[in-house]
N, C-alpha and C positions, 0 to 999 in steps of 0.2 A: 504494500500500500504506500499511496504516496507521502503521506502525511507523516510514515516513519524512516521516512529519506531525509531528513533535515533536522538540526538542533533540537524540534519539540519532540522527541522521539526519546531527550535525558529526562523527561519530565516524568513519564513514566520506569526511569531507573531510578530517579530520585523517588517516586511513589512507594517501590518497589522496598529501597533503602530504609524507609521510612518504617513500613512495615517491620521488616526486618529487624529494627531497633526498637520499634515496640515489644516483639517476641524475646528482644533480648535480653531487656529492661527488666521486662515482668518475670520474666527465668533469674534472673540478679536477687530480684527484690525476694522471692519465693525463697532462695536455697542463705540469700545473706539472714532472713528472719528465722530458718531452720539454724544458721550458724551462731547468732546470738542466743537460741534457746538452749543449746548446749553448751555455750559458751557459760552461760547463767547457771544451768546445771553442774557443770564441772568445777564451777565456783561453791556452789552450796556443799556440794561433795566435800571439798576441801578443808570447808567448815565445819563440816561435819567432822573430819577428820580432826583436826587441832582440837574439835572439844572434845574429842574421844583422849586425845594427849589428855588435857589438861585434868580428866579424870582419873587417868593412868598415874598421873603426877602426884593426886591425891593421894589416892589409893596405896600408892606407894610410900609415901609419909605415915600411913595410918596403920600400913605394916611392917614397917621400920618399928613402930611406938610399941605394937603388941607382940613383935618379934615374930611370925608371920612372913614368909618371902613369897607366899605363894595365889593370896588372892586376886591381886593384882592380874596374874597373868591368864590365871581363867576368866576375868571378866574381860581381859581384851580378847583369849581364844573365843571366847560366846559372843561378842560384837561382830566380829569378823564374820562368823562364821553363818550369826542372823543377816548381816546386811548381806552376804552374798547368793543366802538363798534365796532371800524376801526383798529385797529391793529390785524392781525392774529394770534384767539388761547391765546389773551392774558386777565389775569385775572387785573381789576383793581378797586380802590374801597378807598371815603374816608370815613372817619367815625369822629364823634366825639367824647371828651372828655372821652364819657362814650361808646366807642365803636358800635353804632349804624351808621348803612352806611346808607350814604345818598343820594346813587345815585343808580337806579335801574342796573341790568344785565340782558344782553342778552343769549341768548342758547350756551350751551359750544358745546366740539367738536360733534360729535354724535346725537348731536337734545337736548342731555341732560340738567341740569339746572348744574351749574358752584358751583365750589366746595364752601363751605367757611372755611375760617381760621380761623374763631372762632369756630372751632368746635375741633380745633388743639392746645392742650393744651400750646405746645413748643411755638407755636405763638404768645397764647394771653400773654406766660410768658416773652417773649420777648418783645415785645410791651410795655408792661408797667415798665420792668426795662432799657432801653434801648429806649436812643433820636436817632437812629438810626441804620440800618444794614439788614443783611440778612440772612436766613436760608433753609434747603431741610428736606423736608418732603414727606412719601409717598400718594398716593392720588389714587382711586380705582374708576371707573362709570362700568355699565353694558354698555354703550353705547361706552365708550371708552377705557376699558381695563385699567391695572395698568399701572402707571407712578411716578415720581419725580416731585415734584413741586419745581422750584425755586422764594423765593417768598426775595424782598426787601421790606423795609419799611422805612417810615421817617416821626417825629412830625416835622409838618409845622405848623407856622412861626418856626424859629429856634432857636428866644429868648424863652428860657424855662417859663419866666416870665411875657409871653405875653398872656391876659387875656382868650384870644380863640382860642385853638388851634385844626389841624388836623389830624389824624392818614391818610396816605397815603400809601395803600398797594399796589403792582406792582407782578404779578406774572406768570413766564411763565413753559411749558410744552415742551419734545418731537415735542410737537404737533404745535408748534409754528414757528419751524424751516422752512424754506421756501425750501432752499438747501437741497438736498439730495444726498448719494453717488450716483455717475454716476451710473447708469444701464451698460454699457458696462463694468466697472469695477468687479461689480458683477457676471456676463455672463462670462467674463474671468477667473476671479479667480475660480469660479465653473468648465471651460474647464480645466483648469491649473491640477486642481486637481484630476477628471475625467482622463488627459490622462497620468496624473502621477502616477495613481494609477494603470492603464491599464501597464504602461512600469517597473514602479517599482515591482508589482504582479509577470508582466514578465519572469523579470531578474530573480527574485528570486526561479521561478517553473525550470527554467532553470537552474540557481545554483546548485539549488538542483536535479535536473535531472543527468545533468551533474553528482554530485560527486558521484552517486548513480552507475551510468554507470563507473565511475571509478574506486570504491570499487570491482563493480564485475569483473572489470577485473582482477584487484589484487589478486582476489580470485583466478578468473579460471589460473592466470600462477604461484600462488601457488603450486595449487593441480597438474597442468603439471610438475613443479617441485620435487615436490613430487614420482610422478609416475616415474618420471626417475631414 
């Protein structure tokens, strides 16, 4: 056609573009709101963590007083070992001195067997330089597809000096999040763009229709002009 021989022919690549950058937008804003809710999880996690410390802390003073070494660390084995049953999608796990966990795990997401961080170089290097904190790492199953893992940690008791200590790892997934963008959101933003793409396409066959129809007139009172 003729009308897509000449410059108005980018009006529809720009239409086109435009599109495109709505679908890309709305895919940004969707996966960056999915990465703030885990990001906010990973955080609570972590608090959750330090006040499980601060209890251990206790506890540890309280058995020091009545000569007791050993309450302490069954309430941290039975934390550990509730949170990794009963929290949703979450990895938890202590270990000792010499990094050996000592508490079993259950099935991660997909039926699969749950990752470990000692398998994660950045982990164990962290761990052993560092009385505390967090890091992301990636993390791969056939049952569950790729993800981030955010994972916190902290040597409990907190005195460094303290004869037995435990490595406390915490660590959550995607997969953990409960919330999810609304459905009616998603359905929208798809219509949004669907019938934006239908009016803007529109506009633009018509633009260019239009200027196409107006060249030729230009032409035919040219050549009228001409002949007279």
């Amino acid at each position: 056609m003729q009308i897509f021989n000449d410059k108005r022919r980018y009006l529809l690549v720009v239409a086109i573009l435009i599109l495109v950058g709505f679908c890309l937008f709305f895919n940004y804003v969707f996966k960056a709101n999915e990465d703030v809710l885990v990001r906010e999880k990973a955080f609570e996690k972590q608090q959750d963590l330090w006040l499980l410390n601060g209890i251990i802390d206790k506890l540890v003073e309280l058995d020091m007083a009545n000569g007791n070494h050993q309450s302490h660390e069954e309430i941290l084995k039975y934390a550990i070992q509730f949170t990794e049953a009963n929290f949703n999608s979450t990895f938890a796990q202590a270990y000792d001195a010499d990094l050996i966990p000592l508490t079993p795990l259950h099935l991660g997401v997909g039926g699969g067997r749950k990752h470990n961080p000692l398998d994660y170089a950045e982990f164990v290097d962290a761990v052993q330089n560092n009385e505390f904190g967090s890091l992301v790492y990636s993390y791969t199953t056939e049952q569950a597809g790729h993800r981030e893992i955010y994972m916190a940690y902290r040597w409990m008791p907190s005195n460094p000096e303290y004869p037995k200590r435990y490595l406390v790892a915490v660590g959550i997934s995607k997969f953990t999040i409960n919330e999810q963008i609304d459905t009616m959101a998603i359905y929208g933003a798809v219509a949004l763009i669907i019938l934006a793409g239908f009016y803007i396409m529109g506009c633009t066959v018509l633009i260019v229709r239009l200027g196409d129809i107006y060249d030729r007139r230009q032409n035919d009172k040219q050549n009228d002009e001409r002949r007279e």
